[in-house]
C-alpha positions as CSV (number, residue, x, y, z in Angstrom):
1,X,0.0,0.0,0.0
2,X,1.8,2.9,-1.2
3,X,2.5,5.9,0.8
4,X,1.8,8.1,-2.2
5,X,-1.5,8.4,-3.2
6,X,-3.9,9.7,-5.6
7,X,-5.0,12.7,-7.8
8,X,-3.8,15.9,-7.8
9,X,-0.7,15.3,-9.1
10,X,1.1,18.7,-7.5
11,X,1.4,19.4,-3.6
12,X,-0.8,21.7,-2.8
13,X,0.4,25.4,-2.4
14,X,0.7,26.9,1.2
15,X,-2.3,29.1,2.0
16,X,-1.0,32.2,3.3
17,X,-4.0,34.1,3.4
18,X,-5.8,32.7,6.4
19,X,-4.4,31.3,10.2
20,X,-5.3,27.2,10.4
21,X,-7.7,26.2,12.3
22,X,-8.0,25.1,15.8
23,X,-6.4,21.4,15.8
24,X,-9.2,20.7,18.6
25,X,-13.0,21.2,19.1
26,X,-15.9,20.1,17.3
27,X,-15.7,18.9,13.7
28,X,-15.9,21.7,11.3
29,X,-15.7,21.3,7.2
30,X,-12.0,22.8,8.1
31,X,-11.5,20.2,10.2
32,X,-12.9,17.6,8.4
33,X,-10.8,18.3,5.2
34,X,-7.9,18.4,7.3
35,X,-8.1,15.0,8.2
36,X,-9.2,13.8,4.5
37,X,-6.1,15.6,3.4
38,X,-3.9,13.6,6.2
39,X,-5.6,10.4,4.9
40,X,-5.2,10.8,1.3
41,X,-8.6,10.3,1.1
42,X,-9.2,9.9,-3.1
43,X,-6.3,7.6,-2.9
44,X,-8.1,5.3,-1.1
45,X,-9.6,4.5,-4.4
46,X,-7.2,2.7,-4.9
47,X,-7.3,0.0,-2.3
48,X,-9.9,-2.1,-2.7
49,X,-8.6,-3.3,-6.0
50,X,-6.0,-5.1,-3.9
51,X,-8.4,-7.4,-2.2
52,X,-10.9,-7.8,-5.1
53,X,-7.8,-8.7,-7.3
54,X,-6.7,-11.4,-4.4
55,X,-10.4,-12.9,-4.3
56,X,-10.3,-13.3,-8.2
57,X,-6.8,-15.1,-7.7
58,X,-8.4,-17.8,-5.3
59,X,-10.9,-18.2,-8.0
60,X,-13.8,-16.4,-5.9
61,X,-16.0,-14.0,-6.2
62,X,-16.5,-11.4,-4.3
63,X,-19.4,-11.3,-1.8
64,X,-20.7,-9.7,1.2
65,X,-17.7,-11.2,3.0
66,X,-15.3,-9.6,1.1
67,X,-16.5,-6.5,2.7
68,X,-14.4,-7.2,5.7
69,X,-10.9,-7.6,4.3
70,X,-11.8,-4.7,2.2
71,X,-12.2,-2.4,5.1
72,X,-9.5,-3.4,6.7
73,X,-7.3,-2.8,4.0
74,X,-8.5,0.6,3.6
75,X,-8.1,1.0,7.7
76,X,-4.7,0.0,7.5
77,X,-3.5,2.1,4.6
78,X,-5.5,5.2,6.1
79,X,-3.5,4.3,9.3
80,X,-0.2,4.1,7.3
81,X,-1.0,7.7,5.9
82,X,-1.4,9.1,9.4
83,X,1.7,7.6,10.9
84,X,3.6,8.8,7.7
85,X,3.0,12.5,8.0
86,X,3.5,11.9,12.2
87,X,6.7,10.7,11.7
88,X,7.3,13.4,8.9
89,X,6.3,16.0,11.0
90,X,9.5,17.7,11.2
91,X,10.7,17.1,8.1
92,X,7.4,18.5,6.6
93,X,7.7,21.6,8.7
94,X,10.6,22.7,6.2
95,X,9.5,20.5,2.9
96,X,5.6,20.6,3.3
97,X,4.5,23.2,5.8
98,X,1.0,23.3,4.4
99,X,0.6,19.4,5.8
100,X,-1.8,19.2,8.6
101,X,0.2,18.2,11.3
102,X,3.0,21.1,10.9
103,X,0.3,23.6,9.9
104,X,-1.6,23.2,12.9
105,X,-4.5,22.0,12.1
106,X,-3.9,18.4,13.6
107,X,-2.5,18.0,16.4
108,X,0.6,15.0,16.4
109,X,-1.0,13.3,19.4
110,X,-4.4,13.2,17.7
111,X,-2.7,11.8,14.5
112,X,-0.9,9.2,16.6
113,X,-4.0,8.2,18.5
114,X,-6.0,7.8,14.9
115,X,-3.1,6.1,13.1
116,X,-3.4,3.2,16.4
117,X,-7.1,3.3,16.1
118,X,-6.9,2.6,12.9
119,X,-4.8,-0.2,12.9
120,X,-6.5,-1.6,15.4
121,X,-9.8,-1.6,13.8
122,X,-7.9,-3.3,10.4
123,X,-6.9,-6.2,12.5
124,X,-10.5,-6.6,14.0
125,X,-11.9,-6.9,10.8
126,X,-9.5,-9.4,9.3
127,X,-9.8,-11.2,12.4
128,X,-13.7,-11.0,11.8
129,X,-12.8,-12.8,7.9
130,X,-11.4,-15.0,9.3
131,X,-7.8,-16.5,10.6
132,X,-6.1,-16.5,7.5
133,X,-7.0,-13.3,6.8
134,X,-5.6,-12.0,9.6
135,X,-2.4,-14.1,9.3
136,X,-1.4,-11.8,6.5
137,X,-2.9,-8.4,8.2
138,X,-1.0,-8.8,11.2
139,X,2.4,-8.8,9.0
140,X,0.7,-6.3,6.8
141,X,0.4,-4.2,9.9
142,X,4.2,-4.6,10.9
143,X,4.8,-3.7,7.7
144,X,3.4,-0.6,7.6
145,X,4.3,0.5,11.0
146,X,8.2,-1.2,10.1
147,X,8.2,1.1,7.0
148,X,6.9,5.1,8.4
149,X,9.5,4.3,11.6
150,X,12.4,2.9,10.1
151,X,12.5,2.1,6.7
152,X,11.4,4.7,4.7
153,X,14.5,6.6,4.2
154,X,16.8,3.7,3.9
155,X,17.2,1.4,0.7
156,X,14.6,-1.5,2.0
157,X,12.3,1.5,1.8
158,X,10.2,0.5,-1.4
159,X,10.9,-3.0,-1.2
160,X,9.3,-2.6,2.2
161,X,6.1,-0.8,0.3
162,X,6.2,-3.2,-2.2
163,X,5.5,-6.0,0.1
164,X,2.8,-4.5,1.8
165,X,1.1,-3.9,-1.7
166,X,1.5,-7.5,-1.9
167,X,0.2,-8.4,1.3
168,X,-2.9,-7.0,0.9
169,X,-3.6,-8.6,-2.0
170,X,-2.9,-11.8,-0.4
171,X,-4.9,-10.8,2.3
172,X,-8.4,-10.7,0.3
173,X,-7.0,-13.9,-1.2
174,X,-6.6,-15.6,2.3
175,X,-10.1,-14.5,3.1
176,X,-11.3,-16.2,0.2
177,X,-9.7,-18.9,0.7
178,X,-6.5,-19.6,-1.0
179,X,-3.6,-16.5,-0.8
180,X,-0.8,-19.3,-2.6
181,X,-3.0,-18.7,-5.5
182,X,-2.5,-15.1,-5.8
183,X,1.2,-15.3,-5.3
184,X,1.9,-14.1,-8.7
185,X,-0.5,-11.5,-9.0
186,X,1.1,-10.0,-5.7
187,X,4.2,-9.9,-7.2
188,X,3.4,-8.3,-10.1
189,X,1.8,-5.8,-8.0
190,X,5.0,-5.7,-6.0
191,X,7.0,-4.8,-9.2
192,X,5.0,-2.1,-9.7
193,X,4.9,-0.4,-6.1
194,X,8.9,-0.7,-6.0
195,X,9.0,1.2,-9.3
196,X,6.5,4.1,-7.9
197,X,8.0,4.3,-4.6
198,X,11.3,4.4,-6.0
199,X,10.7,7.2,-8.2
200,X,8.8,9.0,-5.3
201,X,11.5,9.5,-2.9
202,X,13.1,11.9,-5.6
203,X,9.5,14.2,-5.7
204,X,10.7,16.7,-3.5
205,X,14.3,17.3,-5.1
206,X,13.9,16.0,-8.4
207,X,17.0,15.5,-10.7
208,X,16.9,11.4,-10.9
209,X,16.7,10.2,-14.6
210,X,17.6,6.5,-13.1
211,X,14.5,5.8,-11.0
212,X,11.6,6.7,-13.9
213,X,13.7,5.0,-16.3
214,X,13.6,2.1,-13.9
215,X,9.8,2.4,-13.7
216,X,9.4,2.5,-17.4
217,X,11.0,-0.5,-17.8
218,X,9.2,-2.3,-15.2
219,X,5.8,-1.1,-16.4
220,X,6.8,-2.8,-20.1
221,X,7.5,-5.8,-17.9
222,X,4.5,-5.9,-15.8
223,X,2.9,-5.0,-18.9
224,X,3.9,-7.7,-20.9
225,X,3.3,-10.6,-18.2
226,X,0.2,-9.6,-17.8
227,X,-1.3,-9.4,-20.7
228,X,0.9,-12.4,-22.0
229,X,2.0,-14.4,-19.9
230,X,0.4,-17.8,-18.9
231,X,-1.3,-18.1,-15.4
232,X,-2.7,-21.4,-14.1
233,X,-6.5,-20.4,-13.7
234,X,-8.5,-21.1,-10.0
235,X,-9.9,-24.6,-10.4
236,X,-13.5,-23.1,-9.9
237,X,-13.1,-21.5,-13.4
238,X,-11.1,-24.6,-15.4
239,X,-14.5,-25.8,-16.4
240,X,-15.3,-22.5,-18.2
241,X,-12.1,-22.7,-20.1
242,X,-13.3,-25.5,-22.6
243,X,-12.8,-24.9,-26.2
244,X,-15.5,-22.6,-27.3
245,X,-16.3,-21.3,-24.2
246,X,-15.6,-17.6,-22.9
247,X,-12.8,-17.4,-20.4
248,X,-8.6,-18.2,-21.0
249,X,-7.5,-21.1,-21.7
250,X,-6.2,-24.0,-19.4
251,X,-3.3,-22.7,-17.9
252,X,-3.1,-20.1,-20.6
253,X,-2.8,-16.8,-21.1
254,X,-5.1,-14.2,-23.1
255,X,-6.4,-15.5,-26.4
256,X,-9.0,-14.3,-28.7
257,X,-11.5,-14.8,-25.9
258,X,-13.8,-11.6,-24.0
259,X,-11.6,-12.2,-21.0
260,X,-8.6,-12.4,-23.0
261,X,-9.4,-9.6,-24.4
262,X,-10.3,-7.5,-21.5
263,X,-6.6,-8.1,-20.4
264,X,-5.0,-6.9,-23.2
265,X,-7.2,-3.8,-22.7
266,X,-6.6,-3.0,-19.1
267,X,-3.0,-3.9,-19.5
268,X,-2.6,-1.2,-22.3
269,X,-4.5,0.9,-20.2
270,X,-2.2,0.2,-17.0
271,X,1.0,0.9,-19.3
272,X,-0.2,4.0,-21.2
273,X,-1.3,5.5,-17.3
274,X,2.0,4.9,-15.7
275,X,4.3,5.3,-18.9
276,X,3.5,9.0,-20.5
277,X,4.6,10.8,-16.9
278,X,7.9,8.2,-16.6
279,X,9.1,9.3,-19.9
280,X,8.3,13.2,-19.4
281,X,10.4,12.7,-15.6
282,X,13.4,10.9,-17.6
283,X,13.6,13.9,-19.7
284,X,13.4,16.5,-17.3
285,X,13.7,15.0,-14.0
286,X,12.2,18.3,-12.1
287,X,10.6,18.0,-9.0
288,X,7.0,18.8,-10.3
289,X,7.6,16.2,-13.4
290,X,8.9,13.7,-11.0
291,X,5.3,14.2,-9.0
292,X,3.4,13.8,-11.7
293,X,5.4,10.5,-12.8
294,X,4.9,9.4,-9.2
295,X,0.7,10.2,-9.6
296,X,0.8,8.7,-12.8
297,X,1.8,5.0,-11.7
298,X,0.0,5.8,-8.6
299,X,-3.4,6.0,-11.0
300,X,-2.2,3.2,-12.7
301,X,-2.5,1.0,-9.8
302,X,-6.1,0.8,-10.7
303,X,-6.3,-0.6,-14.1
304,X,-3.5,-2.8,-13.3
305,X,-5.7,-4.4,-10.6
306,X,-8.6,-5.1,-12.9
307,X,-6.0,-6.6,-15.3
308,X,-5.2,-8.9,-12.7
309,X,-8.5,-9.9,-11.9
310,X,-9.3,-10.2,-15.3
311,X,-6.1,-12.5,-16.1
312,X,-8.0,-14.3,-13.3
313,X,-11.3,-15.2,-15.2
314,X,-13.4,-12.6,-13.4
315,X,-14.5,-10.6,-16.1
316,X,-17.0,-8.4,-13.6
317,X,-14.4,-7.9,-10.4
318,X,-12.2,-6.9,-13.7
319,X,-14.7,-4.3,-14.4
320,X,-15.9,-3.5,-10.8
321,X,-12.2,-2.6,-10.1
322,X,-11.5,-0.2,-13.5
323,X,-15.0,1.4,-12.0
324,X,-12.9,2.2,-9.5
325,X,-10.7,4.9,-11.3
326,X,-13.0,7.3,-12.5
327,X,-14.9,7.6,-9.4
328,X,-11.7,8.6,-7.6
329,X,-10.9,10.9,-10.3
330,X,-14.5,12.5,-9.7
331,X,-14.0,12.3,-5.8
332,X,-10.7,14.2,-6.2
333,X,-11.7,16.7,-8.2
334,X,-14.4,18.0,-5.1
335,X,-13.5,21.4,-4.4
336,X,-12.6,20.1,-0.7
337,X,-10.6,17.5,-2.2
338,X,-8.2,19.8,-4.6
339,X,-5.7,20.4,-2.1
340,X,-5.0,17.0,-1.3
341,X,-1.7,16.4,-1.5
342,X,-0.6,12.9,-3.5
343,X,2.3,12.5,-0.8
């Protein structure tokens, strides 16, 4: 679960016009998108993909049940947010002064006490899908906490948030019943995190042509195995693989098939996201070119997710997921969610 989030692409602009708010007292609208601002709420968009994508792998679909793993992902990558910018907070008071916590308008005890609420809740609801589910939260959790405390400025810093990615994946997998199943779509997922969060660490000072050159190449990669590469297909949806029938084939990858088809689709929609903003970053690696490359395969998440799913044999989670991008776009574009900040 990436700490970077979402749409807008650009930090937001320091407001010097007005004093912050109060960071105590009743809930106010000022308040309110304070704290959606500290959560990155539109990027939260991008979560549930993660466990629909794992269901698809264990050859499920997603029910009522699924709700659970789905909240808890989003709990957990809200709390991840919150302890980022708390553990930030000095940094941000020079880099990012317009942030909540060093503006004022939350206070870092109120921050810490949501980011362990939080948490907490994400390993209730796991625990309520079941023991499995929550034998990948509770690493997931570690993970998160391991990587705003420690690991975030040192070089296991986006290998860190690419294995939380891929542990919530494998969490909606596990609740579904089978997370070995969705190794390889968490991996592919994992590629793609390490690229973005490599390329992110560079947002703020810009100047790296290596790390969205890096990230282009993986996207080609990721890309290509996607959309070509043979997966082994959950046993439920073997049967629906037959000669003539819709779906891949047997241990195949995408052929002239709908499914097959949708693939190809969502994985040229995945590279063409993620791509563009790499190339224009590699060219002139400038701190607001380097954000936008970092939004871009942030957005791309999305459509790589329904790719998954659809590599899968779940032609509607495919689609339910790509809804998924447009209704953040719309979310973010809320005149109380323009000065969200993708970091």
């Amino acid at each position: 679960m990436t700490h970077t989030a979402s749409p807008p692409l650009t930090p937001v602009d320091r407001d010097t016009t007005s004093e912050p708010p109060p960071a105590d007292g009743p809930v106010t609208p000022s308040r309110a998108a304070a704290w959606a601002e500290l959560i990155r709420l539109p990027a939260l968009f991008t979560v549930p993909g993660d466990t629909l994508a794992g269901v698809a792998a264990a050859g499920a679909r997603p029910g009522p049940r699924a709700l659970l793993p789905i909240g808890s992902s989003l709990c957990l990558y809200a709390a991840g947010m919150v302890l980022n910018d708390w553990a930030d907070r000095a940094e941000d008071a020079v880099e990012r002064p317009h942030r909540p916590l060093p503006s004022g308008r939350i206070r870092p005890t109120a921050a810490l006490t949501a980011a362990c609420g939080l948490t907490g809740a994400g390993l209730l609801l796991a625990a309520r899908a079941g023991r499995p589910a929550l034998a990948v939260a509770a690493p997931l959790a570690a993970t998160v906490w391991a990587y705003d405390l420690a690991l975030k400025h040192t070089p296991a810093g986006p290998a860190a948030m690419a294995a939380a990615r891929g542990l919530d994946l494998l969490m909606g997998a596990a609740a579904a019943g089978s997370a070995r199943a969705a190794a390889p779509s968490a991996a592919l997922l994992g590629c793609h995190t390490l690229a973005v969060t490599a390329v992110s660490r560079r947002e703020i000072t810009g100047g790296s042509t290596a790390a969205p050159l890096a990230a282009l190449a993986t996207t080609g990669a990721v890309t290509r195995l996607v959309a070509h590469r043979r997966a082994r297909l959950p046993a439920g949806r073997r049967a629906a693989a037959a000669p003539g029938l819709p779906g891949p084939t047997p241990g195949g990858g995408a052929r002239a098939t709908p499914a097959g088809a949708l693939t190809a689709a969502l994985a040229a929609a995945y590279a063409a996201t993620a791509a563009r903003p790499y190339v224009h970053a590699a060219l002139n690696p400038s701190p607001p070119l380097t954000q936008r490359a970092v939004g871009g395969g942030i957005r791309a998440t999305v459509p790589l997710q329904a790719a998954l799913a659809a590599r899968s044999g779940a032609t509607a989670t495919s689609l339910l997921i790509a809804a998924l991008a447009p209704a953040g776009r719309l979310f973010a574009r809320r005149r109380s969610m323009r000065k969200v900040s993708i970091t």
